[in-house]
Phi, psi and omega in degrees: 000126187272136187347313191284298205258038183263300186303331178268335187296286181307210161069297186309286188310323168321329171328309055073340188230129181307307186313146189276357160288347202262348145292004170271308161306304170328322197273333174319276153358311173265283184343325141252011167111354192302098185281138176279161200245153167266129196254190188197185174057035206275112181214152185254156193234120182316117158088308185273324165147217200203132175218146250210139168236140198214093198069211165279007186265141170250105190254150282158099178221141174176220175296138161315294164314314176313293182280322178290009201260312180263018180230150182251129164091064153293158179193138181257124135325149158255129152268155159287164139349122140101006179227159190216161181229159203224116213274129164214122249239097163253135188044042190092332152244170177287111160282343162164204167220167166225124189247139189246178190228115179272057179316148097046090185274168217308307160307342200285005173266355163277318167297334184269004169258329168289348158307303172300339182269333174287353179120341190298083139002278182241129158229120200262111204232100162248133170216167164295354195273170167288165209265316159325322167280308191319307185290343174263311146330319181270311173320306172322305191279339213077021174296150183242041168185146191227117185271125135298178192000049146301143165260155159011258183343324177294309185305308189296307176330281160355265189342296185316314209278021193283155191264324178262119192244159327288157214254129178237124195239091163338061201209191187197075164206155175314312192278359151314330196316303197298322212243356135314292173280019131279017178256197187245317185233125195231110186228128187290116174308091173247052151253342169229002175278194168236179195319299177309336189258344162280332166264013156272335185293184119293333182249136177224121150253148224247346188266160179276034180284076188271017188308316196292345175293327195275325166314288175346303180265324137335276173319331169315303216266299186314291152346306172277314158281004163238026156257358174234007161280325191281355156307307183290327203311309215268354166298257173349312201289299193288352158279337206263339161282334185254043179228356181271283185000281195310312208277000174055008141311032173194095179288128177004298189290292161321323170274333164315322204243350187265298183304338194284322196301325192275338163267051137279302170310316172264004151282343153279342181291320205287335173319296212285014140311298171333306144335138203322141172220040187280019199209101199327166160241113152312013175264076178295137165251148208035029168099155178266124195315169153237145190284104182244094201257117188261129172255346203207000000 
């Protein structure tokens, strides 16, 4: 089977799949020119990978244990540091692999510096991936602890057990839904993720960003300290009239129309959360979160 149409086989079944990885292959796959076949009979296996009836052919792409488990004449791929391979199985037998390269995305070691200036302590790179990509990948961003081959379950499991709270949990991919709603603060990729990890998150960012995570918390930690000055503002303000009151300086009426003034004040204080708040602080408010980022 020649290199092209094992990338159109695999590309076609991918058609099929939730994993953020199967656009990629899509995208090989138009890159060379490749038309994809319509398939059918289509089912994603959680985690594992996805098989396909694609033209007259049954294909199969996914995890190594996955395609070695329904395929004859398996082989392990060599990979490098930082690249992982993705199994692809036709009719029953083993058809190759195709290896990819995990990069970086172009922001994320500034966001994760803008994180750290925002209060973030610890940061946690959990994945499906081999621990070989994983190490080279966290090494990169500056993660400073990294989970291999996890599965979904594994992610959750992880999270409950941080000791250090609260856990702000990072991911964009369908198998994120669970360990989003275990975290304390869950926030979504919703430009490549799904439906389920948006309605799981507390945060859904809709660009394709990972910028918008570290804004994210910028805005939070902003939101609470100016909800919580016009809190003190309208204490004070209302101890020092109703301590003018008793002392006969502030006659009823005056004081009736004085009180109005003071929730005036703190409805202008609470106004500037509207305002632009793009430019991190170094100031955590309720303690500093730890940061948990699921790339897979």
């Amino acid at each position: 089977m020649t290199e092209d149409r094992l990338l159109q086989l695999a590309a076609s079944a991918e058609q099929y799949s939730s994993h953020v990885l199967a656009s990629s292959v899509i995208d090989a796959a138009r890159h060379r020119g490749l038309d994809l076949l319509e398939g059918s009979n289509a089912f994603e296996h959680a985690t594992q990978g996805v098989t396909a009836t694609c033209g007259d052919q049954t294909v199969v792409v996914g995890k190594p244990d996955f395609v070695r488990s329904v395929t004859s004449g398996f082989e392990e791929a060599e990979v490098a540091g930082g690249q992982l391979a993705v199994y692809v199985g036709v009719d029953g037998r083993f058809g190759g692999a195709l290896i990819m390269s995990d990069p970086l995305r172009d922001n994320a070691v500034s966001t994760l510096a803008d994180l750290r200036r925002l209060g973030v302590r610890e940061t946690l790179l959990l994945t499906g991936d081999a621990r070989a990509t994983a190490e080279q990948i966290a090494s990169k961003a500056g993660i400073s602890r990294f989970q291999a081959s996890c599965l979904p379950g594994d992610k959750v499991s992880i999270v409950a057990g941080l000791w250090e709270r609260p856990v702000m949990m990072v991911g964009d991919g369908v198998n994120d839904a669970p360990v989003l709603a275990a975290a304390d603060v869950g926030v979504a990729m919703g430009a490549k993720g799904s439906t389920a990890a948006s309605e799981s998150a507390d945060v859904v960012i809709m660009l394709d960003d990972l910028s918008k995570a570290a804004l994210a918390v910028d805005i939070g930690q902003r939101t609470v300290r100016i909800a919580l000055a016009s809190i003190w503002i309208g204490i004070l303000l209302s101890i020092g009239l109703m301590v003018a009151a008793v002392f006969g300086y502030i006659p009823a009426v005056a004081g009736a129309l004085l009180q109005e003034l003071v929730d005036l004040a703190r409805i202008l204080n609470a106004l500037r959360a509207l305002r632009d708040g793009r430019r991190p602080t170094a100031t955590a408010v309720g303690g500093p979160p730890v940061s948990v980022a699921a790339v897979r």
